[in-house]
C-alpha positions as CSV (number, residue, x, y, z in Angstrom):
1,X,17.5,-104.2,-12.1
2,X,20.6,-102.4,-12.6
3,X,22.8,-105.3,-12.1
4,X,20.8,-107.4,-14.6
5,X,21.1,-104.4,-17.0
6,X,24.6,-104.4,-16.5
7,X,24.9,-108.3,-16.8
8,X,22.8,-108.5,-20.2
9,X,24.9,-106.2,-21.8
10,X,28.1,-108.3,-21.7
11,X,26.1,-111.1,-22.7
12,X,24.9,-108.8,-25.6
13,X,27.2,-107.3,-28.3
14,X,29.8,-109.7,-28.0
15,X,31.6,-108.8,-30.9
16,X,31.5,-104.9,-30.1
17,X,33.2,-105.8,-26.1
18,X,35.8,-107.9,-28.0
19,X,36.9,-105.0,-30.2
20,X,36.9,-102.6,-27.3
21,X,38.7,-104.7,-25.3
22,X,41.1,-105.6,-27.5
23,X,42.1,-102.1,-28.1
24,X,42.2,-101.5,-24.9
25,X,44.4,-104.7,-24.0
26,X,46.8,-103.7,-26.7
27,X,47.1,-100.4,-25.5
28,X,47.7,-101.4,-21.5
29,X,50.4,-104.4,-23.3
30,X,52.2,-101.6,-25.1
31,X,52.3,-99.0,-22.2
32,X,53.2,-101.9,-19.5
33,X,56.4,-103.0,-21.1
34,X,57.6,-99.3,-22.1
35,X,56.9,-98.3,-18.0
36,X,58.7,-101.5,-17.5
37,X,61.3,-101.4,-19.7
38,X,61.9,-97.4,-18.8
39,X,61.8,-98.2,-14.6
40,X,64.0,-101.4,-15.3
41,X,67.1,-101.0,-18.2
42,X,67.7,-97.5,-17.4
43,X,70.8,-98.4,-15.7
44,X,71.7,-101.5,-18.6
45,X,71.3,-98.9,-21.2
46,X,73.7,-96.8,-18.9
47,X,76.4,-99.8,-18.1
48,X,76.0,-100.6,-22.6
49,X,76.9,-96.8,-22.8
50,X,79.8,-97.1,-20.6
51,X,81.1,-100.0,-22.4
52,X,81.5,-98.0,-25.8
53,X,82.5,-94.7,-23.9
54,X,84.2,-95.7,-21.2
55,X,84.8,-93.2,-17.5
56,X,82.6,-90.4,-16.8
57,X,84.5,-88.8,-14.4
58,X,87.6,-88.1,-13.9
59,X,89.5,-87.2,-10.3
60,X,93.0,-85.7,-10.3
61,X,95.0,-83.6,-7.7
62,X,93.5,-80.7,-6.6
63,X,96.7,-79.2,-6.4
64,X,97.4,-79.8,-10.0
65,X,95.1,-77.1,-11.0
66,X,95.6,-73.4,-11.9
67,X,92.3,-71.7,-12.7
68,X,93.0,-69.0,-15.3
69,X,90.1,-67.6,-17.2
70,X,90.3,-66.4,-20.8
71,X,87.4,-64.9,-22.4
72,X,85.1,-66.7,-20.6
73,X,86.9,-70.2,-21.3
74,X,88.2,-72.2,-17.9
75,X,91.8,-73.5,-18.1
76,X,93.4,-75.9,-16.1
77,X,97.2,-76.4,-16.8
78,X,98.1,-79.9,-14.9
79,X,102.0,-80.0,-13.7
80,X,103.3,-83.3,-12.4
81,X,104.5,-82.8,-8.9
82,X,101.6,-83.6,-6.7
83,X,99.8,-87.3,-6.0
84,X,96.5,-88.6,-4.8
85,X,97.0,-91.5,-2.5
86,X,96.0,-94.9,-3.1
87,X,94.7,-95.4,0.5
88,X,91.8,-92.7,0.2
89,X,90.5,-94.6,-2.9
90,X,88.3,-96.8,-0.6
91,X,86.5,-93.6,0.2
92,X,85.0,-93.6,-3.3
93,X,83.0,-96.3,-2.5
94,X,81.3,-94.3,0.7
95,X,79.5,-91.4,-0.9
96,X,76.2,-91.3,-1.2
97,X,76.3,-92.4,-4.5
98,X,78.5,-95.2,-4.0
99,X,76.4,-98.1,-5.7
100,X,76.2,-95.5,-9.2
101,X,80.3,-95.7,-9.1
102,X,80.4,-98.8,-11.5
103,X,84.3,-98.9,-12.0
104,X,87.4,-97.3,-10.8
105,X,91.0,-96.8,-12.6
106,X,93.7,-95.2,-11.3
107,X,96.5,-94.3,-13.2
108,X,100.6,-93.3,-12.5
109,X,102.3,-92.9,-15.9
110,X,106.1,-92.2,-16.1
111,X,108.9,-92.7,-18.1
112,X,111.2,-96.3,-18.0
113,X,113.8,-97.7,-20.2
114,X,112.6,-100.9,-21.6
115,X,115.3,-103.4,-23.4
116,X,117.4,-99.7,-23.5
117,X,114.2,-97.9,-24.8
118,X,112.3,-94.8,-23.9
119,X,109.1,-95.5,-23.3
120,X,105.9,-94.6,-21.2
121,X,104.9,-97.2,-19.3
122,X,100.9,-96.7,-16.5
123,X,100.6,-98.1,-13.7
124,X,97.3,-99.5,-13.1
125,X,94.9,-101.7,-11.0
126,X,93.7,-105.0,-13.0
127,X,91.7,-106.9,-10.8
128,X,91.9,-104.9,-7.2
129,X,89.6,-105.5,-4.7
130,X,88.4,-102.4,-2.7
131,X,87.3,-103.0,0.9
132,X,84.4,-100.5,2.0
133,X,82.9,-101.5,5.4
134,X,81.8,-105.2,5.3
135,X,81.5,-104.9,1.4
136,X,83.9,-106.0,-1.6
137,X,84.3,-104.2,-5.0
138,X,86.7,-105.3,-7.1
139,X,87.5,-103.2,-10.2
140,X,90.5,-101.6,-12.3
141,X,91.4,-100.6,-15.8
142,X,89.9,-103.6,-17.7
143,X,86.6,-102.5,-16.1
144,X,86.5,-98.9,-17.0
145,X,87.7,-99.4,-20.5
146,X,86.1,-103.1,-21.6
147,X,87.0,-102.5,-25.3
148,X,90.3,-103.1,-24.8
149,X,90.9,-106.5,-26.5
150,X,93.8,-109.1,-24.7
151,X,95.5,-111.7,-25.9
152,X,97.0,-113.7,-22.9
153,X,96.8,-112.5,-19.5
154,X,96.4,-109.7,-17.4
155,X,99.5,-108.5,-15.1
156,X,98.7,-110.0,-11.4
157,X,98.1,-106.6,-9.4
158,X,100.8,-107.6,-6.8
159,X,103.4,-108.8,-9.1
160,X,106.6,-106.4,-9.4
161,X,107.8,-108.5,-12.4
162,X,104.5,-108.7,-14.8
163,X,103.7,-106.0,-17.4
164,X,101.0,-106.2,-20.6
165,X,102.2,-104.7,-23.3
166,X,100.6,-102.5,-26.1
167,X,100.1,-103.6,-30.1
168,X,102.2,-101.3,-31.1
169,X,105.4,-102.1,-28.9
170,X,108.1,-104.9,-30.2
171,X,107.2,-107.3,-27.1
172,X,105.1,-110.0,-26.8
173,X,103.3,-112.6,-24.9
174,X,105.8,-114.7,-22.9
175,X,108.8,-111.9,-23.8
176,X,111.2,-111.2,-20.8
177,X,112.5,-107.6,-21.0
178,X,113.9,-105.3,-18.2
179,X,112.7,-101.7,-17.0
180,X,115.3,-99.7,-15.1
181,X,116.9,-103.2,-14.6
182,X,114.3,-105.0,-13.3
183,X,113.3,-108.2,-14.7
184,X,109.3,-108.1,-16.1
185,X,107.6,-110.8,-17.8
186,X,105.2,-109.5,-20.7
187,X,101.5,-111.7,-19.5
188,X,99.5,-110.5,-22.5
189,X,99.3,-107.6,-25.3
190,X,96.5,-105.4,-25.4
191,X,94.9,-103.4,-28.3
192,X,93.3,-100.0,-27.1
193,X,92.9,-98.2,-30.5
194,X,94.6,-95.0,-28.7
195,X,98.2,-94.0,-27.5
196,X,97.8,-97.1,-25.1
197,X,98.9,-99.1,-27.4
198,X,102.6,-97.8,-27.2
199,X,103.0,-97.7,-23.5
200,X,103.5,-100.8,-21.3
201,X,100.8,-101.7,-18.9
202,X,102.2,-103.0,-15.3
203,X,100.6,-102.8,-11.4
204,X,100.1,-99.9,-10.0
205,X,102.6,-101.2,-6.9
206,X,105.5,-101.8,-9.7
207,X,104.6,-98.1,-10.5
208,X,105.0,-96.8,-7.2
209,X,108.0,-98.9,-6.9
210,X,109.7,-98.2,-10.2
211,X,108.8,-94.2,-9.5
212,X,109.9,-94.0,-6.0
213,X,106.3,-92.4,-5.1
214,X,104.8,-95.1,-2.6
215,X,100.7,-95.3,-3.0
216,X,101.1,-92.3,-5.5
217,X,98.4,-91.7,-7.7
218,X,98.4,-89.4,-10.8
219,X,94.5,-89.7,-11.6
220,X,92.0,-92.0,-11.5
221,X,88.8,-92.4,-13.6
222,X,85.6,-93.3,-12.9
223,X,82.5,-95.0,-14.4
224,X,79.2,-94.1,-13.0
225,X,75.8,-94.5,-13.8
226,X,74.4,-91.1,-14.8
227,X,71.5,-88.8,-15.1
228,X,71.5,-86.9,-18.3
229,X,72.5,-83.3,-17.6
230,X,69.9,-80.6,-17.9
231,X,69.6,-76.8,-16.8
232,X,69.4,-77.7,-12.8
233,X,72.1,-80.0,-13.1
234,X,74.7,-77.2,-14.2
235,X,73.8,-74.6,-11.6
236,X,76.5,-74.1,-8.9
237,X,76.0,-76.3,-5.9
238,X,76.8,-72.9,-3.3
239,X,74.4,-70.5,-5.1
240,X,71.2,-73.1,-4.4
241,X,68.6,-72.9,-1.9
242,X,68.7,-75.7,0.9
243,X,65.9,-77.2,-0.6
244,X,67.5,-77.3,-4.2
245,X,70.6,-78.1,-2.8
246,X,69.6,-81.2,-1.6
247,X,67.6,-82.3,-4.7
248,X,71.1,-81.1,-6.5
249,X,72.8,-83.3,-4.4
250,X,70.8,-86.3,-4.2
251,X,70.4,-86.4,-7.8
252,X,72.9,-88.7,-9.9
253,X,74.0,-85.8,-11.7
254,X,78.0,-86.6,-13.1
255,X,78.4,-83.2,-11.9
256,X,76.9,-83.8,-7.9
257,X,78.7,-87.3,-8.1
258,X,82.0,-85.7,-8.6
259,X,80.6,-82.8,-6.1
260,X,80.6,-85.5,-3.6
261,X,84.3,-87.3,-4.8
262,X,85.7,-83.8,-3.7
263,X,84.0,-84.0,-0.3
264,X,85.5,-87.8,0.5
265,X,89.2,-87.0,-0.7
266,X,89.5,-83.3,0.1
267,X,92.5,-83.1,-1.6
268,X,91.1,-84.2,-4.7
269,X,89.2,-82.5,-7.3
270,X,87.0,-84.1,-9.8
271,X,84.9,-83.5,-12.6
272,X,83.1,-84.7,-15.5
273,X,84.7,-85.7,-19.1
274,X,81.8,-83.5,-20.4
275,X,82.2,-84.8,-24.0
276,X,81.7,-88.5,-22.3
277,X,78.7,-87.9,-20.1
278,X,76.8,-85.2,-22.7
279,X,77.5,-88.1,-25.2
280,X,75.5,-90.4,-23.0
281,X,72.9,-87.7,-21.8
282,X,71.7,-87.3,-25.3
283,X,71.4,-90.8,-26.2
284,X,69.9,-91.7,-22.3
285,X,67.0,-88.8,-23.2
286,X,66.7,-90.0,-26.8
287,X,65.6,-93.4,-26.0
288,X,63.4,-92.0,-23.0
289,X,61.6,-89.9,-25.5
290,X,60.9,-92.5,-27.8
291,X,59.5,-95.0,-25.2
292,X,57.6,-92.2,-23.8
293,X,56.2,-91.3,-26.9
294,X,55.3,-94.9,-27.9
295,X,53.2,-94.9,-24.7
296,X,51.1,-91.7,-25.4
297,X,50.8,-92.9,-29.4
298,X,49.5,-96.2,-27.4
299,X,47.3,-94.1,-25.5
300,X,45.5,-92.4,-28.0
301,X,45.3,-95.1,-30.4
302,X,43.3,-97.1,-27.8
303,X,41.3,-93.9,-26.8
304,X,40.5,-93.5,-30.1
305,X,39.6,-98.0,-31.2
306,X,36.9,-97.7,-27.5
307,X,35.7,-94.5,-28.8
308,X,35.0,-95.8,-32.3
309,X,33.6,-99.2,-30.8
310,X,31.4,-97.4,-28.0
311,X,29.9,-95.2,-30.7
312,X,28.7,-98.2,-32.6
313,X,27.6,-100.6,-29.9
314,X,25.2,-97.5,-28.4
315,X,24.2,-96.4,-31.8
316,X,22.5,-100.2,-32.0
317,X,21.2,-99.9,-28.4
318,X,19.5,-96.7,-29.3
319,X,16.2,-98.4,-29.1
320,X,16.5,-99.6,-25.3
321,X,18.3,-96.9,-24.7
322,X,15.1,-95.0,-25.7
323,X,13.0,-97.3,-24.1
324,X,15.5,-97.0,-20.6
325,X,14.3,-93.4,-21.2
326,X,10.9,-93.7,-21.8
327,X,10.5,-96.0,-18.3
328,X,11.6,-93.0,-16.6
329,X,15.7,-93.7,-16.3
330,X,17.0,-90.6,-16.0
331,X,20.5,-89.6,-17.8
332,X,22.9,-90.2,-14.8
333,X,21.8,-93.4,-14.5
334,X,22.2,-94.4,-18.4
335,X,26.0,-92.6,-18.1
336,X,26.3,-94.8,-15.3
337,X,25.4,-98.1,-16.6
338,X,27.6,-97.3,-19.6
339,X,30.9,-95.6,-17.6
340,X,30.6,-99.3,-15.4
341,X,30.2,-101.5,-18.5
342,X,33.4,-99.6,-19.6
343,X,34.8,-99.8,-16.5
344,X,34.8,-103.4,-15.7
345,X,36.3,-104.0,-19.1
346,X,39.2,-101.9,-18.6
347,X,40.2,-103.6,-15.9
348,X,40.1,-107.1,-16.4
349,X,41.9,-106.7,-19.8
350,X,44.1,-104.1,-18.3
351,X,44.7,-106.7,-15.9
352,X,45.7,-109.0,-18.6
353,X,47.8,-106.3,-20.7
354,X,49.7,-105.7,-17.7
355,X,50.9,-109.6,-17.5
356,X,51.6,-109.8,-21.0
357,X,53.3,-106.3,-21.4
358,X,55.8,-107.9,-18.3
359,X,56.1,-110.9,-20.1
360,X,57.5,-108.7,-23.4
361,X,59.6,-106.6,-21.2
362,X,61.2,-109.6,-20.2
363,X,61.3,-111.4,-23.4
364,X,62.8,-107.8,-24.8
365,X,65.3,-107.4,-21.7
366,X,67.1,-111.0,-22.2
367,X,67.3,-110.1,-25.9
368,X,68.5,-106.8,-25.9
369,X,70.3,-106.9,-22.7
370,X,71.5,-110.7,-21.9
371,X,69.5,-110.1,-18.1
372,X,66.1,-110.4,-16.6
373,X,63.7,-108.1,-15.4
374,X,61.7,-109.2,-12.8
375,X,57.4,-108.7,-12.7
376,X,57.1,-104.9,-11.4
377,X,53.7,-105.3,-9.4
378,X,54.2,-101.2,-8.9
379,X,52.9,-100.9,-12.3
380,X,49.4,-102.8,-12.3
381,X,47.6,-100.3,-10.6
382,X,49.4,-97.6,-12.7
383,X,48.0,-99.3,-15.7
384,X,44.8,-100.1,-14.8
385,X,44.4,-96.5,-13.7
386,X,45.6,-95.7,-17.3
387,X,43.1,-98.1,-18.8
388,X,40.1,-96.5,-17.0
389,X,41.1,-93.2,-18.4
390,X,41.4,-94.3,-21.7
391,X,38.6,-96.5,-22.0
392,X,36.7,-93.6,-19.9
393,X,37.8,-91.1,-22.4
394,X,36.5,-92.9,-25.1
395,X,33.4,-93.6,-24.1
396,X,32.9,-89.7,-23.2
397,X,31.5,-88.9,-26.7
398,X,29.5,-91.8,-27.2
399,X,27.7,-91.1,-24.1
400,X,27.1,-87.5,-25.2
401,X,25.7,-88.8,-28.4
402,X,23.1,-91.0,-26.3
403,X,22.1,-89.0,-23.4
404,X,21.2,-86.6,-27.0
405,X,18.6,-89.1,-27.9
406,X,14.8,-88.0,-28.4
407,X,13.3,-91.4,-26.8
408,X,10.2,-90.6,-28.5
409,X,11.8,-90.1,-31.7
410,X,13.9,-93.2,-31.3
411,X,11.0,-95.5,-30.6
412,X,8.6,-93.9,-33.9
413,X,12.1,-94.5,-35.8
414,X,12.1,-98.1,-34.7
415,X,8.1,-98.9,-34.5
């Protein structure tokens, strides 16, 4: 009898299932593509930060460094006498948080005499490849700043007679100059919008070479996919507990990455371009805030749309609800019947709000970000389980409002 209770009233009230379904569907569309959105792009949002921003992190000698305090304020005056070394670059790529380490620049600026004038002139890597274990990585300045706008080529990274040169220098694409007498054709000029542009770009080995300092390093920058920085994230790594400590450290904090740079290249020290990666934090935490509070708006707009349809679908069933009553059904078994109608509808068109809400994730990913997402099947049970709350919730007051009923009253009222 229960069953054929629960059948008629689908077959019943049509019109009232459609609108609470379709509140609910809307809601578990809405909250499916912000869960899959959030799980998904986190790191594309990251990568589209780093393209206008540019390195996180930045690793220089350790050696370099004089800590002087003053009132309070840390300050590190860098002299030019010491080097990392090229060859413990590789190392980079073996911390635990390897895969977060997007890009990788070093850097050796000095002085050279181009066509008999002073100018700076940065060694860097273009398009190096990085062996780590059986895996390849290839990466260099181009990478770690991708604003910077070429016109021609990029320097081969083991030429010692190609340069790029800035806007702002007198030499251009296809120009042969010499620096400290060595011949150097100019591949390309590059626009960088910053003192790059006066300063002449060459390999990092033509560096070396040109500065006597074989596989010397000045500094080298980093891009890496970040956590936005909060109270935990700023507490000294030696004060913690072993327990915090290790959620410190296995957090992709910019300031546990560059914890861990120090612990591969010993005689390195890095740290975060604070301005860079609070720059990012904010805007990472913005955007998680507003897809979060899309989903609880969702939420409670659906809560609200079963709430309003339940209380009209068992304010016309008063009468067999009555009648239910009079027959001897007792109140658990009325909450019952209705908490299962609700129930079965929740899922099958939470079900169906979960496929669409991928679908839009998808639809939203390849037109915001150029990339697919792929179907997260992580996230159906999370959103039927939010469907049944909501469509549980709602049906809470209506429920109240029937078990309430006088059957008596309710049948005189009808008679």
């Amino acid at each position: 009898m229960f069953l054929r209770l629960l059948a008629e009233s689908f077959l019943r009230q049509k019109r009232r299932r459609l609108l609470a379904g379709l509140a609910i569907l809307l809601g578990a569309t809405a909250i499916t593509t912000m869960l899959a959105l959030g799980t998904s792009i986190g790191d594309k949002i990251n990568r589209e930060l780093n393209s206008n921003y540019g390195a996180n992190i930045i690793v220089y000698p350790k050696a370099d460094t004089l800590d002087i305090d003053i009132a309070g304020v840390n300050i590190k005056p860098a002299t030019s006498g010491s080097y990392l070394r090229e060859q413990d670059l590789p190392k980079l790529k073996e911390i635990f948080w390897r895969n977060n380490i997007t890009a990788i620049s070093p850097e050796l600026p000095l002085t050279v005499t181009a066509n008999n004038r002073q100018l700076t002139a940065t060694g860097l890597w273009f398009h190096h490849t990085i062996q780590s274990g059986t895996d390849t990585f290839t990466t260099g300045a181009p990478a770690v700043h991708p604003w910077w706008k070429l016109t021609g080529t990029w320097p081969n990274d083991n030429a010692t007679n190609e340069a790029a040169a800035g806007a702002k220098l007198p030499f251009h694409t296809g120009d042969s100059i010499t620096i400290d007498n060595v011949p150097i054709h100019i591949t390309g000029t590059v626009t960088t919008g910053d003192d790059t542009d006066t300063q002449l770009l060459i390999p990092l080995a033509l560096a070396q070479q040109l500065n006597n300092t074989p596989s010397a390093v000045r500094r080298v920058y980093l891009s890496a996919l970040t956590k936005p920085e909060d109270a935990f994230a700023r507490r000294n790594p030696n004060s913690l507990s072993p327990k915090d400590h290790d959620r410190w450290y296995c957090s992709p904090y910019a300031n546990s990455i560059a914890f861990q740079v120090d612990e591969a290249i010993p005689a390195a020290h890095a740290e975060q371009i604070r301005r860079v990666a609070q720059s990012e934090g904010q805007i990472l935490s913005r955007i998680s805030g507003l897809m979060w509070l899309v989903t609880i708006a969702s939420l409670i707009a659906a809560s609200f749309a079963v709430s309003s349809a339940m209380a009209t679908a068992l304010l016309e069933r008063r009468r067999e609800i009555g009648l239910m009553r009079s027959l001897g059904a007792s109140q658990t078994t009325i909450a019952s019947l209705v908490f299962l109608e609700t129930s079965i509808l929740a899922l099958a068109t939470g079900t169906i709000g979960w496929a669409l809400g991928s679908l839009l994730a998808a639809r939203i990913a390849i037109q915001i970000f150029g990339s697919q997402i792929p179907f997260n099947a992580v996230l159906l049970p999370v959103v039927l389980a939010l469907s049944l709350l909501v469509a549980i919730a709602g049906s809470i007051p209506s429920v109240r409002f029937a078990l309430r009923l006088d059957p008596a009253a309710t049948l005189r009222e009808d008679a």
